[in-house]
C-alpha positions in Angstrom: 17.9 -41.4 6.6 14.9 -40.5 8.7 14.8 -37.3 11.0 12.4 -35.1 12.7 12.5 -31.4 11.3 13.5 -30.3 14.8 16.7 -32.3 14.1 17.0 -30.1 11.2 16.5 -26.9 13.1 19.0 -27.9 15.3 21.3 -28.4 13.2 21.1 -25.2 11.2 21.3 -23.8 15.1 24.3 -24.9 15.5 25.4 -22.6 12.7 23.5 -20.0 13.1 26.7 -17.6 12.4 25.9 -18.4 8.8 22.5 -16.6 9.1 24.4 -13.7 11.1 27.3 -13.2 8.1 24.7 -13.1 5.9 22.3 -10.6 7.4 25.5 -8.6 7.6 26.5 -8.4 4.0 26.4 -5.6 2.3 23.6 -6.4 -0.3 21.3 -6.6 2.8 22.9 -3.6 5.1 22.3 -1.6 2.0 18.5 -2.0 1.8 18.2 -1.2 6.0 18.7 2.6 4.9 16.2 2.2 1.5 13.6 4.7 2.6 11.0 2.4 0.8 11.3 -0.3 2.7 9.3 -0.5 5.4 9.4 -3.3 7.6 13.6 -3.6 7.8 14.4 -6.1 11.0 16.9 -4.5 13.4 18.3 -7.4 14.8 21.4 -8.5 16.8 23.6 -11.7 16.7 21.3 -13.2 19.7 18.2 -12.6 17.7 18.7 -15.3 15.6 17.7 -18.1 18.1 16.2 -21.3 17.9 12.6 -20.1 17.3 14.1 -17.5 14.5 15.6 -20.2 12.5 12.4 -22.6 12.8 10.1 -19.9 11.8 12.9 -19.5 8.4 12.5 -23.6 7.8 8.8 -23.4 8.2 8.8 -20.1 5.4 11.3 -21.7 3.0 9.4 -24.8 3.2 6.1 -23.2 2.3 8.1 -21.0 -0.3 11.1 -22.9 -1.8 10.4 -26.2 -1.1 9.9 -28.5 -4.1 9.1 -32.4 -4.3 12.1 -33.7 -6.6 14.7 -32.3 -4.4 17.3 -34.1 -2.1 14.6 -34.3 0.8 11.8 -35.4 0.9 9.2 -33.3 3.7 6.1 -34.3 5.0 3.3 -32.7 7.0 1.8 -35.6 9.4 -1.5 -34.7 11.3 -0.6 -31.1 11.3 1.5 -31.1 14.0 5.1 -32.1 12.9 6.9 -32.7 9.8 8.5 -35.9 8.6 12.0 -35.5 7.1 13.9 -38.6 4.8 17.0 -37.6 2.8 16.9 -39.9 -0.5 19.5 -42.1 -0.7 23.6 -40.9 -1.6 22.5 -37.5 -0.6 24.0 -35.8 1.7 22.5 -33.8 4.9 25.6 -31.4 4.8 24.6 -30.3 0.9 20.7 -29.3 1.9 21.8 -27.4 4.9 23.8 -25.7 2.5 21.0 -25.0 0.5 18.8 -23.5 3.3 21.8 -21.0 4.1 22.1 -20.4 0.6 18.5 -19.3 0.4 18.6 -17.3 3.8 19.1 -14.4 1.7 16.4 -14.5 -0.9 13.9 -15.0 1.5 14.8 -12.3 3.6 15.0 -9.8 0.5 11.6 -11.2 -0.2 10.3 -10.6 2.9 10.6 -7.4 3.1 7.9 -4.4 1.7 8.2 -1.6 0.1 6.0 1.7 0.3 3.1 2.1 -2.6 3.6 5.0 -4.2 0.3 7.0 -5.0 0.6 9.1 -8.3 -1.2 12.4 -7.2 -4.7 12.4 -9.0 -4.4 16.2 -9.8 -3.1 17.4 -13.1 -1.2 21.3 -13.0 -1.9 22.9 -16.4 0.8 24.6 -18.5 2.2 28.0 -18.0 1.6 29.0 -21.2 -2.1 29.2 -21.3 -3.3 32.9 -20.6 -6.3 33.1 -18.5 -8.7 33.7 -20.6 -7.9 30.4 -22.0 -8.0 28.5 -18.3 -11.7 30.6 -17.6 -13.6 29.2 -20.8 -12.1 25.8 -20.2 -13.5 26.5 -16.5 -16.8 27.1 -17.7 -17.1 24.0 -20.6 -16.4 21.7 -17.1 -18.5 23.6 -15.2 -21.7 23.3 -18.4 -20.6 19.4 -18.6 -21.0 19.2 -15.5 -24.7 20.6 -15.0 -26.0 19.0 -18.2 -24.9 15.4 -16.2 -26.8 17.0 -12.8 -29.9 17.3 -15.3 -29.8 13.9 -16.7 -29.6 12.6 -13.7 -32.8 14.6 -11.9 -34.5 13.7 -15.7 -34.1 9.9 -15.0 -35.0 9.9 -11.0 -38.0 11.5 -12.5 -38.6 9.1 -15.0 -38.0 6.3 -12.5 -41.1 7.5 -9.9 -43.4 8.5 -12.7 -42.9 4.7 -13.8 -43.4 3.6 -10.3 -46.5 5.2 -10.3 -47.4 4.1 -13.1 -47.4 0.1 -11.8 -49.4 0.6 -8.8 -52.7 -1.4 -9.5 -55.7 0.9 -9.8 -58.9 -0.5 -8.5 -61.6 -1.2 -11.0 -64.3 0.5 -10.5 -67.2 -2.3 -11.1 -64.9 -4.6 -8.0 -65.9 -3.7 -4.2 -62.8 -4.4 -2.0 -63.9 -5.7 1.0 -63.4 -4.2 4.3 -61.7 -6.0 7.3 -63.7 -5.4 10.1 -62.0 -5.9 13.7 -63.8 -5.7 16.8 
């Protein structure tokens, strides 16, 4: 059999309560008040309309969708998809299968917050200060001795410089553009 993938959508419309009992469940209702997640969708039972569910078959096609299943999808002139069920398959068992994987897609949809590990590291308590003052001053004497190398090599780099301009030999007499 040979449909449209708006035939599809329409079909998974038509049951679009399945998408709604799902989005309800617990396992996703639980991750709405995760403080990690960030981009939760708040929606209602007339959310899920006819452009919600095609934007779903569009992402589980680009996600799920796999060559050696019960349906066989195709892309023509990027402007509409072909659909053909292979033969003694039913219609009824794939829709089944997009409902099925409502859930995953949503859980994978969502993003969670990067956690940044602070860069600074507290010292232990049980260094006295003397102790924290020379260690103080070995960072403080690593870190001048770099400073030097680096004013050492900036040096070395302009003396070579100079070093490469072309001298002119005396004996040669450059001669002189004259403009008028």
């Amino acid at each position: 059999m040979k449909f449209t993938l708006k035939y599809l959508i329409r079909r998974l419309y038509l049951r679009r309560d399945r998408f709604w009992q799902t989005y309800m469940s617990d396992e996703i209702q639980s991750k709405k008040n995760d403080g990690t997640i960030v981009n939760f969708p708040i929606l209602n039972s007339d959310d899920i309309d006819y452009e919600y569910v095609s934007s779903y078959v569009k992402d589980w096609i680009s996600k799920k969708y796999v060559d050696n299943s019960d349906i066989k999808i195709q892309l023509v002139d990027n402007l509409y998809y072909n659909c053909e069920i292979r033969k003694y398959s039913l219609l009824a068992g794939f829709l089944e299968t997009l409902h099925r994987d409502y859930k995953e897609i949503f859980l994978g949809n969502l993003e969670r917050k990067k956690i940044v590990e602070p860069k600074i590291k507290l010292q232990p308590e049980d260094q006295s200060g003397e102790e924290k003052d020379q260690k103080d001053q070995s960072v403080d004497q690593a870190e001048e001795r770099v400073v030097q190398q680096d004013q050492a090599q900036a040096k070395a780099a302009t003396k070579a410089k100079a070093a490469k301009k072309p001298a002119t030999k005396p004996g040669v007499i450059q001669p002189e553009v004259i403009q008028s």
